[in-house]
Biotite code that builds the C-alpha atoms (Angstrom):
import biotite.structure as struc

atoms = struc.array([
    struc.Atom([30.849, -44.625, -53.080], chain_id="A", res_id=1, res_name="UNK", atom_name="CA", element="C"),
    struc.Atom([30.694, -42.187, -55.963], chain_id="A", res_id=2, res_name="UNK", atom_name="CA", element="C"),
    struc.Atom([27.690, -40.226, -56.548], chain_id="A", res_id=3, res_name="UNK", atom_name="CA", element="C"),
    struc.Atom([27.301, -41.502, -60.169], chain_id="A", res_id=4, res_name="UNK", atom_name="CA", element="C"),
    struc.Atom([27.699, -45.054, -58.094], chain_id="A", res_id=5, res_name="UNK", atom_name="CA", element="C"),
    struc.Atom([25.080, -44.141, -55.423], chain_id="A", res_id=6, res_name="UNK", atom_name="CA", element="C"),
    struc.Atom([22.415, -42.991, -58.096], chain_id="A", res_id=7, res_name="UNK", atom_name="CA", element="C"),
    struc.Atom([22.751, -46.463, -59.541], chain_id="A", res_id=8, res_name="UNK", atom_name="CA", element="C"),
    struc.Atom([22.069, -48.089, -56.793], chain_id="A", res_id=9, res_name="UNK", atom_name="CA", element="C"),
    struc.Atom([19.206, -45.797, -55.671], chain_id="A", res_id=10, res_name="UNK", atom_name="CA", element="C"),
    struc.Atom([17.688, -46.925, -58.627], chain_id="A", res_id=11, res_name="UNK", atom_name="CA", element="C"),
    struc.Atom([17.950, -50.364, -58.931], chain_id="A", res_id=12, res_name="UNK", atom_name="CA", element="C"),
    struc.Atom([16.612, -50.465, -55.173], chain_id="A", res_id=13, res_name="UNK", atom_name="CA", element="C"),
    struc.Atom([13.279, -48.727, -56.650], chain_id="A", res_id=14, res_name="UNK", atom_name="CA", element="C"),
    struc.Atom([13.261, -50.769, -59.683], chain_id="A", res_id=15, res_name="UNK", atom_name="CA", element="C"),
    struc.Atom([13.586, -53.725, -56.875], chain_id="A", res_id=16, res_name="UNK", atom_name="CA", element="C"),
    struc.Atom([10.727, -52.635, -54.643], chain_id="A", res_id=17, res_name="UNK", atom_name="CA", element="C"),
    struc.Atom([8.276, -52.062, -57.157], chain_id="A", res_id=18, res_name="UNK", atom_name="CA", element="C"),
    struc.Atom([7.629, -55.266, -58.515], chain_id="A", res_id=19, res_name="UNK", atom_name="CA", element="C"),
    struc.Atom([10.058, -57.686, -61.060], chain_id="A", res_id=20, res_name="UNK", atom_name="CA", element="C"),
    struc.Atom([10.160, -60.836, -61.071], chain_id="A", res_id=21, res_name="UNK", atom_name="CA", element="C"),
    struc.Atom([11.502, -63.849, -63.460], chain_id="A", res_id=22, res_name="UNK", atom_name="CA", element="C"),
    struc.Atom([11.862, -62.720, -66.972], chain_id="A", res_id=23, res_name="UNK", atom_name="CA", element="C"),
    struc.Atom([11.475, -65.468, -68.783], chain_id="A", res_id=24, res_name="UNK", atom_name="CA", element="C"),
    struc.Atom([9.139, -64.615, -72.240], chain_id="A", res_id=25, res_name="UNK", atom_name="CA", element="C"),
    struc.Atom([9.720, -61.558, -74.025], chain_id="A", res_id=26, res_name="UNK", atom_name="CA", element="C"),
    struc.Atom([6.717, -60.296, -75.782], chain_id="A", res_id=27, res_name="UNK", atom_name="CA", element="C"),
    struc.Atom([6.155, -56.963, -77.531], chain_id="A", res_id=28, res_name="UNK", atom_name="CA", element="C"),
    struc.Atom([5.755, -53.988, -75.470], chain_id="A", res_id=29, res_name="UNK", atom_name="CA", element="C"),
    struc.Atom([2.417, -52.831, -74.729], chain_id="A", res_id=30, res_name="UNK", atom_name="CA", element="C"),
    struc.Atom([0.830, -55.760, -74.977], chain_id="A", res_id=31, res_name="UNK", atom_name="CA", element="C"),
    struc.Atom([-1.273, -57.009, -71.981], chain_id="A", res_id=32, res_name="UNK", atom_name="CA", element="C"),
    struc.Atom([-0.791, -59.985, -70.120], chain_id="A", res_id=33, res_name="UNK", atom_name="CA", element="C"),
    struc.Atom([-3.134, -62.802, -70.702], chain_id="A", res_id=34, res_name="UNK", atom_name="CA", element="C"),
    struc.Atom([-4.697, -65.080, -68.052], chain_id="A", res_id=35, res_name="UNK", atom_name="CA", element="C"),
    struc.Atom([-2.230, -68.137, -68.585], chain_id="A", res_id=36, res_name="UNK", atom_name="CA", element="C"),
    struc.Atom([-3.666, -71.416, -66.667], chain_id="A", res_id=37, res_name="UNK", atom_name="CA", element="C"),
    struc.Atom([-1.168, -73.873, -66.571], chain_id="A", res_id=38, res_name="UNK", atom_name="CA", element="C"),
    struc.Atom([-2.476, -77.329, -67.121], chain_id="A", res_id=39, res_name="UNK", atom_name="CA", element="C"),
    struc.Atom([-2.496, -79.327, -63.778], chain_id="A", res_id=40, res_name="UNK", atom_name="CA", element="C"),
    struc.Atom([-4.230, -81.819, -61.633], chain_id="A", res_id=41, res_name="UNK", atom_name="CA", element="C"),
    struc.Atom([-2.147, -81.042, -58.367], chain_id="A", res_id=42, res_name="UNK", atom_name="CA", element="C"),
    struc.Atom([-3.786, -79.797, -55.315], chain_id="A", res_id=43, res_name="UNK", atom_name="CA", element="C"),
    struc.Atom([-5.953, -76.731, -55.577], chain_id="A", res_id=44, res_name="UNK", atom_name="CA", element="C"),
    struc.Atom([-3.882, -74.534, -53.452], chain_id="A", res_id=45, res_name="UNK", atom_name="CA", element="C"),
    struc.Atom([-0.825, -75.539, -55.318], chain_id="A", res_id=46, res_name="UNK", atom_name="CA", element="C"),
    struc.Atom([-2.147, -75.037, -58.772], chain_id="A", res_id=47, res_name="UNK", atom_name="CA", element="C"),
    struc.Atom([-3.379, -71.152, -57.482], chain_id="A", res_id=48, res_name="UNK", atom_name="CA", element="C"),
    struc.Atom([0.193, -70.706, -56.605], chain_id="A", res_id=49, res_name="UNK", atom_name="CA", element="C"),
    struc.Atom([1.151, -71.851, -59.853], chain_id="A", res_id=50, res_name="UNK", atom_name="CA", element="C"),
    struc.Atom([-1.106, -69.667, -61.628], chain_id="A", res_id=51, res_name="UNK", atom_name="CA", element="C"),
    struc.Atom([-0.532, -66.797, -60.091], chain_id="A", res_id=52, res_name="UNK", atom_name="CA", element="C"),
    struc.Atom([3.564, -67.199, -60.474], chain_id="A", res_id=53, res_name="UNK", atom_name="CA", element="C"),
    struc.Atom([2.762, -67.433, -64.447], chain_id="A", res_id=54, res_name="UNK", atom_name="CA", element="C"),
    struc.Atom([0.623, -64.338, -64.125], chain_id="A", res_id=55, res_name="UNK", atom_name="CA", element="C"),
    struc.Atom([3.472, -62.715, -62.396], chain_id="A", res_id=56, res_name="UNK", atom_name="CA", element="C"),
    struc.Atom([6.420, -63.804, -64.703], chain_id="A", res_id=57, res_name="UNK", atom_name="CA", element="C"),
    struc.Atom([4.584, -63.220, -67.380], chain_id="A", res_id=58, res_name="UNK", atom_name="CA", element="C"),
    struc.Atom([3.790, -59.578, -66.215], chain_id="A", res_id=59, res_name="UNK", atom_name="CA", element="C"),
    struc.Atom([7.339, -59.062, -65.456], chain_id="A", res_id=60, res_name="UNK", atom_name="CA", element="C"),
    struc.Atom([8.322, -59.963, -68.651], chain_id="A", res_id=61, res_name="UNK", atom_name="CA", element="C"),
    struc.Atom([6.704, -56.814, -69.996], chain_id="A", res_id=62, res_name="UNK", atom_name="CA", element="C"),
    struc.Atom([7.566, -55.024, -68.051], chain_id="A", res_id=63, res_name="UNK", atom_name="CA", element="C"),
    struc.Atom([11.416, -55.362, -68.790], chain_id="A", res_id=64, res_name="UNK", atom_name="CA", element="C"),
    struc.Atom([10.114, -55.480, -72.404], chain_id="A", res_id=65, res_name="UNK", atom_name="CA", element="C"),
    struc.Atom([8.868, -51.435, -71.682], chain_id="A", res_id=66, res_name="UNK", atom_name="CA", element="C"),
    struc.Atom([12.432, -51.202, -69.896], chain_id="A", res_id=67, res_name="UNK", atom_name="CA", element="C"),
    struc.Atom([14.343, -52.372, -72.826], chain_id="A", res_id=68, res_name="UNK", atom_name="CA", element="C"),
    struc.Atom([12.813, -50.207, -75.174], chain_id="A", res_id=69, res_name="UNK", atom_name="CA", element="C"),
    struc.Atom([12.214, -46.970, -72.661], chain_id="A", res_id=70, res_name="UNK", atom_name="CA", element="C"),
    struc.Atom([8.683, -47.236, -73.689], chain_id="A", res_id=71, res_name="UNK", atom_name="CA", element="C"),
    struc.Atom([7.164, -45.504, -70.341], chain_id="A", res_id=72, res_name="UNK", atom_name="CA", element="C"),
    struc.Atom([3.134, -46.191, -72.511], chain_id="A", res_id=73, res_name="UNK", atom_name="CA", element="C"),
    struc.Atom([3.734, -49.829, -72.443], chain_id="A", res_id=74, res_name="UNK", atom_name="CA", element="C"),
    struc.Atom([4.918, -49.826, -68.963], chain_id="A", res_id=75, res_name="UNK", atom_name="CA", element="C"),
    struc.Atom([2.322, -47.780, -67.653], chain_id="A", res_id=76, res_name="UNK", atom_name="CA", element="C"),
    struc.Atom([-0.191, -49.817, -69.287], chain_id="A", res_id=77, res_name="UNK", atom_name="CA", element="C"),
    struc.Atom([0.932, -52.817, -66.954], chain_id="A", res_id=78, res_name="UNK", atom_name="CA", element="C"),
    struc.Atom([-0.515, -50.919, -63.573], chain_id="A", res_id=79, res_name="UNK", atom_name="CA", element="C"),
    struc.Atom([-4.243, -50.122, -62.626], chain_id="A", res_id=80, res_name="UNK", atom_name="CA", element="C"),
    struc.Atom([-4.855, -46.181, -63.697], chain_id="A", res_id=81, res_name="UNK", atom_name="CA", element="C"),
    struc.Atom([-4.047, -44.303, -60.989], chain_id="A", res_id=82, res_name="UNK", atom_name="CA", element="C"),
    struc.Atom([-1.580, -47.015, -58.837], chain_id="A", res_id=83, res_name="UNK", atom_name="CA", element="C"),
    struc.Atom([1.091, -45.428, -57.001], chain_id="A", res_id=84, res_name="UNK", atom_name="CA", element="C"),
    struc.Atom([3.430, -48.088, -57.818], chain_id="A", res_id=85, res_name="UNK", atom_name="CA", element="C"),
    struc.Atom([3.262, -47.679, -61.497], chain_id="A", res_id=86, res_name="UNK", atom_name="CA", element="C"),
    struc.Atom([3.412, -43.834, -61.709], chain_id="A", res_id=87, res_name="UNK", atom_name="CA", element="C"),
    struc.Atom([6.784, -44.625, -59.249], chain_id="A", res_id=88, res_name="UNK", atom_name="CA", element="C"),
    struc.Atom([8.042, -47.204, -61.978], chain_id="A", res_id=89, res_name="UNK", atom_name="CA", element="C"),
    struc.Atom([7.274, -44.748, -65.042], chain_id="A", res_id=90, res_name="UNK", atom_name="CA", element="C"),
    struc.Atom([8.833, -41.883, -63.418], chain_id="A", res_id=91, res_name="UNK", atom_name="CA", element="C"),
    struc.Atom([12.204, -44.389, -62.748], chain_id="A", res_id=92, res_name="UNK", atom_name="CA", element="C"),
    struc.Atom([11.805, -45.230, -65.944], chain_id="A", res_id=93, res_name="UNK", atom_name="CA", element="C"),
    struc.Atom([11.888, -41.690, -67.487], chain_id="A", res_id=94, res_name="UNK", atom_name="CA", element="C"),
    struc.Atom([14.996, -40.738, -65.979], chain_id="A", res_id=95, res_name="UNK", atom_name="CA", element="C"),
    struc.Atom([16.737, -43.646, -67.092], chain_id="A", res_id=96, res_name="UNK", atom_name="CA", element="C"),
    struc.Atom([15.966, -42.520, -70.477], chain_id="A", res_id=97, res_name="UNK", atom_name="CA", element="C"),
    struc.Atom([16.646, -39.051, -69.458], chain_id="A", res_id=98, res_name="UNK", atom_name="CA", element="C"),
    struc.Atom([20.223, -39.836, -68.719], chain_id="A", res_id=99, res_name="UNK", atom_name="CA", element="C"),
    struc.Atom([21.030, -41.233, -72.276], chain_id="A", res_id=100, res_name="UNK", atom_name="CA", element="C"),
    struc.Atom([20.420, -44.694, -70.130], chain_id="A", res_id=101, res_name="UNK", atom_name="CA", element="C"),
    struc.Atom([17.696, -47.692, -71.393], chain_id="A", res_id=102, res_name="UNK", atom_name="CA", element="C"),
    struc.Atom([17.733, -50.723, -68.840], chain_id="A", res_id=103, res_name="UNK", atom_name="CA", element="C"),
    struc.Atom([18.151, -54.322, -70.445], chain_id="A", res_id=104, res_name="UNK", atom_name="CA", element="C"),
    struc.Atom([18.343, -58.000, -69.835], chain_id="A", res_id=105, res_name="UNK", atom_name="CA", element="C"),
    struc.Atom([16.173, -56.932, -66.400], chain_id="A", res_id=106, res_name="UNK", atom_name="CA", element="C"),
    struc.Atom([15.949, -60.327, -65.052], chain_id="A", res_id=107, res_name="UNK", atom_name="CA", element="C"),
    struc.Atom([14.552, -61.080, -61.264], chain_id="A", res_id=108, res_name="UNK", atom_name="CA", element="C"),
    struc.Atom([15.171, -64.234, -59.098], chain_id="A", res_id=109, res_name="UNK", atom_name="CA", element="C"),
    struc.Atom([12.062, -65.392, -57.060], chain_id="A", res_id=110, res_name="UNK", atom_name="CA", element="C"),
    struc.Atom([12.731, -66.966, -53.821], chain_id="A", res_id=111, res_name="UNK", atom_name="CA", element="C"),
    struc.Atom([9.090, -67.359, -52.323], chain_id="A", res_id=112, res_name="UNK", atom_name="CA", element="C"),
    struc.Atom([5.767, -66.346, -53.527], chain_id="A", res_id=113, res_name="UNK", atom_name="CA", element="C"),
    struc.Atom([2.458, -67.370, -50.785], chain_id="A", res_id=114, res_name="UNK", atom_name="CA", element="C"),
    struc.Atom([-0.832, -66.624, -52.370], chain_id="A", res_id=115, res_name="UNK", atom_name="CA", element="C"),
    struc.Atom([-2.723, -64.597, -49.615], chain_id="A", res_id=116, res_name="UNK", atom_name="CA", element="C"),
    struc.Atom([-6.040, -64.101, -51.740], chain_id="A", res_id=117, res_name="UNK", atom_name="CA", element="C"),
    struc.Atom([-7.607, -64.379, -55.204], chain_id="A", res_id=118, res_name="UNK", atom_name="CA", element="C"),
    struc.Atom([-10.739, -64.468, -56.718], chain_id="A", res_id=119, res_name="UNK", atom_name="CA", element="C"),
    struc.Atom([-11.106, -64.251, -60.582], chain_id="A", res_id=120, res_name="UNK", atom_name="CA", element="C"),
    struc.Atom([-10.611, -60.706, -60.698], chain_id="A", res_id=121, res_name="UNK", atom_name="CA", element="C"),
    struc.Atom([-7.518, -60.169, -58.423], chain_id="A", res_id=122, res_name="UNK", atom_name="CA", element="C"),
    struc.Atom([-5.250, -61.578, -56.618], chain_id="A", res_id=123, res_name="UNK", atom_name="CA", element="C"),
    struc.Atom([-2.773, -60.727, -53.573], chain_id="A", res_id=124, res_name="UNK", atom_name="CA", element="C"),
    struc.Atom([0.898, -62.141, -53.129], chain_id="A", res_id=125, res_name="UNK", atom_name="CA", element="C"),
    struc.Atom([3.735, -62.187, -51.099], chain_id="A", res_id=126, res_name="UNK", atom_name="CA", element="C"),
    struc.Atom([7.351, -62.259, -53.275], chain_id="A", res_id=127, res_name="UNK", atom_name="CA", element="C"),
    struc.Atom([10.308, -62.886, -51.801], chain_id="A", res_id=128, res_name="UNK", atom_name="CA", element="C"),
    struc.Atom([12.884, -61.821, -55.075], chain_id="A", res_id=129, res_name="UNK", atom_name="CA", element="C"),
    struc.Atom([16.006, -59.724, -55.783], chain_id="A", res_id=130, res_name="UNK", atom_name="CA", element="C"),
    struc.Atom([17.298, -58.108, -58.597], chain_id="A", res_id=131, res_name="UNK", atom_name="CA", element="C"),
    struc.Atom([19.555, -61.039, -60.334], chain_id="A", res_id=132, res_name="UNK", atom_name="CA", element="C"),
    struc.Atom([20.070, -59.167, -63.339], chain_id="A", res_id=133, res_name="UNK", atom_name="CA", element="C"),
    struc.Atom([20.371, -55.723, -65.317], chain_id="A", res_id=134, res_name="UNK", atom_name="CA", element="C"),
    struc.Atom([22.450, -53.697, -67.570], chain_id="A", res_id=135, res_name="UNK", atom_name="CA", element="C"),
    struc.Atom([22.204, -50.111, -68.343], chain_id="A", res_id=136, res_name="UNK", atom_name="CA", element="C"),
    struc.Atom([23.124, -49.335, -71.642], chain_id="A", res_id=137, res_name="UNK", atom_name="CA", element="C"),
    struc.Atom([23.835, -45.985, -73.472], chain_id="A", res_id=138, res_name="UNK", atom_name="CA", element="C"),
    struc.Atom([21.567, -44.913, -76.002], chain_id="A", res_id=139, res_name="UNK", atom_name="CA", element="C"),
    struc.Atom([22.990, -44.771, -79.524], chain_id="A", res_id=140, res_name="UNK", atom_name="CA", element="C"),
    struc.Atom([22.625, -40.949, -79.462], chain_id="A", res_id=141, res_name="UNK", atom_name="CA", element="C"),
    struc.Atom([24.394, -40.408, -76.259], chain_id="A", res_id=142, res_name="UNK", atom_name="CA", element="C"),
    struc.Atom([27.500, -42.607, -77.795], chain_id="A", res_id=143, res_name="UNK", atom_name="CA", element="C"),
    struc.Atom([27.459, -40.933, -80.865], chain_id="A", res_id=144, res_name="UNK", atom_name="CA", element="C"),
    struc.Atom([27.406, -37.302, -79.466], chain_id="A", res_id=145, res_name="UNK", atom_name="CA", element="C"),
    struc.Atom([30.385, -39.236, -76.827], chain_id="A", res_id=146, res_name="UNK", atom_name="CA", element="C"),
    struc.Atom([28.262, -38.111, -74.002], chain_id="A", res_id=147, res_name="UNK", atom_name="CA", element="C"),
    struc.Atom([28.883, -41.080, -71.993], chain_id="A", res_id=148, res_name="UNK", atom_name="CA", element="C"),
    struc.Atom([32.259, -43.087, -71.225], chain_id="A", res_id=149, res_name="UNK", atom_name="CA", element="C"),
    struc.Atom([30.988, -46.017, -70.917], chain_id="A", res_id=150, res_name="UNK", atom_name="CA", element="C"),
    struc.Atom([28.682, -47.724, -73.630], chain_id="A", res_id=151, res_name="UNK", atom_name="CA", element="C"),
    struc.Atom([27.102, -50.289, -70.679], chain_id="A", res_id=152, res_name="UNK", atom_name="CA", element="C"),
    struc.Atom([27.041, -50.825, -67.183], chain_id="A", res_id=153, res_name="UNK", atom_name="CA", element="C"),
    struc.Atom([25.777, -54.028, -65.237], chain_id="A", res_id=154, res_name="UNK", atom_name="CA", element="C"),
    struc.Atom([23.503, -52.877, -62.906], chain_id="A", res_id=155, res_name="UNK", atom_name="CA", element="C"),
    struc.Atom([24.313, -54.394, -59.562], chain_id="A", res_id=156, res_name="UNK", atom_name="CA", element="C"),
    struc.Atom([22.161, -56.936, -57.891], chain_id="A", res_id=157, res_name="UNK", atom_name="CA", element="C"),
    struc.Atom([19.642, -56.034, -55.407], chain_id="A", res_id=158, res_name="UNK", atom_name="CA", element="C"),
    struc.Atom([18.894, -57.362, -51.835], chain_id="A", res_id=159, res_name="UNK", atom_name="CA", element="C"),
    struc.Atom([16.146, -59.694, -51.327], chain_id="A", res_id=160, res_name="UNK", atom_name="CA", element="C"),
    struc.Atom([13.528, -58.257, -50.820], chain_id="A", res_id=161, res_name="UNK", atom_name="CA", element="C"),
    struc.Atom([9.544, -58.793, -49.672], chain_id="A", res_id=162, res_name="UNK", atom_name="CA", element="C"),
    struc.Atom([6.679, -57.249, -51.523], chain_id="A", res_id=163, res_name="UNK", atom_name="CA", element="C"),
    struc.Atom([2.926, -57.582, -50.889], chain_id="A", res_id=164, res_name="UNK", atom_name="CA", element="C"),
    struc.Atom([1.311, -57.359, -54.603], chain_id="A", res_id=165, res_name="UNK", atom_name="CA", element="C"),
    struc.Atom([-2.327, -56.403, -55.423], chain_id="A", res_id=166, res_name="UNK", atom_name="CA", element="C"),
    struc.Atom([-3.123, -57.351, -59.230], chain_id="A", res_id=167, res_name="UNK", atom_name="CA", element="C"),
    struc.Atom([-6.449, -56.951, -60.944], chain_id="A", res_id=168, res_name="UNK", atom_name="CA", element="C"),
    struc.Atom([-8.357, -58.167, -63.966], chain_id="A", res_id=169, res_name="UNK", atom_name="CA", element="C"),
    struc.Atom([-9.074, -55.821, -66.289], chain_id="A", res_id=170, res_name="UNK", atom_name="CA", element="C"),
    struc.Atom([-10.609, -56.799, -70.165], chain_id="A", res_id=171, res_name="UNK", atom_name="CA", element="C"),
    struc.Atom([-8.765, -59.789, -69.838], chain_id="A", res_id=172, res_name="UNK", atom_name="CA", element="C"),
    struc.Atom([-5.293, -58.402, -68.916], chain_id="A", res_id=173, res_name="UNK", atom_name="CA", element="C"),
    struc.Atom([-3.791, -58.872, -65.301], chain_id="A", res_id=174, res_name="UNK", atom_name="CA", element="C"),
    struc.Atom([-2.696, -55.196, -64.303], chain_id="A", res_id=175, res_name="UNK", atom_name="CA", element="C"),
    struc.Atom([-0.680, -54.360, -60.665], chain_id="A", res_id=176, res_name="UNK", atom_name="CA", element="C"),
    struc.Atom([-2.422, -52.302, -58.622], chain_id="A", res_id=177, res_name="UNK", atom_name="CA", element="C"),
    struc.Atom([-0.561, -51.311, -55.268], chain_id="A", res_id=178, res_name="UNK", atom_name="CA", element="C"),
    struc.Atom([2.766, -52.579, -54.295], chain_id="A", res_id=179, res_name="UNK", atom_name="CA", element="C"),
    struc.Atom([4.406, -52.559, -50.382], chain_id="A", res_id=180, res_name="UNK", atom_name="CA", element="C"),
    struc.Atom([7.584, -53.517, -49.324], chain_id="A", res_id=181, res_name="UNK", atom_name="CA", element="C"),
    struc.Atom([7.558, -55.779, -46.236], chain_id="A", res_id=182, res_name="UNK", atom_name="CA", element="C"),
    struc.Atom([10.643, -55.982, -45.888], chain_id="A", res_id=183, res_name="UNK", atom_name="CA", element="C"),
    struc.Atom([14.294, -56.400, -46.984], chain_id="A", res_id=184, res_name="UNK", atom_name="CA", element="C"),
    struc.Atom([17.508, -58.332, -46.203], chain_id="A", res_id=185, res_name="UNK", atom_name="CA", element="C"),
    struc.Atom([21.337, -58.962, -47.298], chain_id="A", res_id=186, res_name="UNK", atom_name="CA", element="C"),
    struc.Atom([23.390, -56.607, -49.051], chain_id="A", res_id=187, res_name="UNK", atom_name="CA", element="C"),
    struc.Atom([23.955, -55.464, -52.563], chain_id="A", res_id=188, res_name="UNK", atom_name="CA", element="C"),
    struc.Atom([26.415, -57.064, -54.531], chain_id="A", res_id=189, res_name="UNK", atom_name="CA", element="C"),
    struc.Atom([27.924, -56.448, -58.273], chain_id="A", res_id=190, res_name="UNK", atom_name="CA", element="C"),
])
């Protein structure tokens, strides 16, 4: 595997194990997310679960919002001050954009999320998800100055992978604030 190849991959593993998840709404970067309660009468447990996957896609959607437009403010906004994870995700984010590179279309396939704890204020998961989507593409400078070969390249997808996530309330605004990897499984793929 080449090293240009390898570097890739390095980093779509980290953007993978720091937290992404569906996107599914874009909204305008640096904007916070909203507590959205979907409207249910199915079993408590069930509608908690479903709450806190809207928080979480809705979060993620963001966040690939601050990916598309390198915006490292709006993505660091999106973590607790101070959370490991997010400094992790704005430094990954930074050398994307420090390669000529902004990351777009950043799309992530859930496969399990169990609520472990919540309280109106926070809230603790367990996401099962991979990588299902991402392209890389040249900033117009770097194409103009023909920097780069290649205008775009489609990220390859990640493994599936198991995250514990801590998120917390703040003004309003769901914020992560630690992320662990549990675990991870299967190979990468393109």
């Amino acid at each position: 595997m080449s090293s240009r190849r390898t570097q890739i991959v390095l980093l779509v593993v980290l953007i993978a194990s720091t937290i992404t998840l569906n996107f599914l709404w874009r909204h305008q970067p640096g904007k916070r997310v909203a507590d959205h309660r979907p409207q249910s009468t199915t079993h408590p447990v069930e509608s908690d679960r479903a709450r806190a996957l809207v928080v979480l896609r809705s979060w993620d959607s963001q966040r690939a919002a601050a990916y598309s437009s390198a915006n490292a403010g709006a993505l660091s906004r999106l973590y607790v001050p101070g959370s490991v994870a997010g400094a992790n995700d704005v430094r990954m984010l930074r050398q994307y954009a420090k390669r000529g590179w902004r990351v777009t279309g950043m799309r992530i396939q859930i496969l399990g999320i169990d609520l472990v704890d919540h309280s109106d204020n926070s809230l603790s998961l367990v996401v099962t998800e991979r990588l299902a989507q991402a392209t890389a593409r040249a900033t117009r400078s770097q194409v103009i100055r023909g920097d780069l070969a290649r205008k775009s390249v489609v990220l390859p997808r990640a493994q599936t992978t198991v995250h514990r996530v801590e998120l917390r309330r703040s003004a309003g605004s769901w914020l992560v604030n630690e992320v662990s990897t549990l675990g991870a499984q299967g190979k990468f793929s393109s």
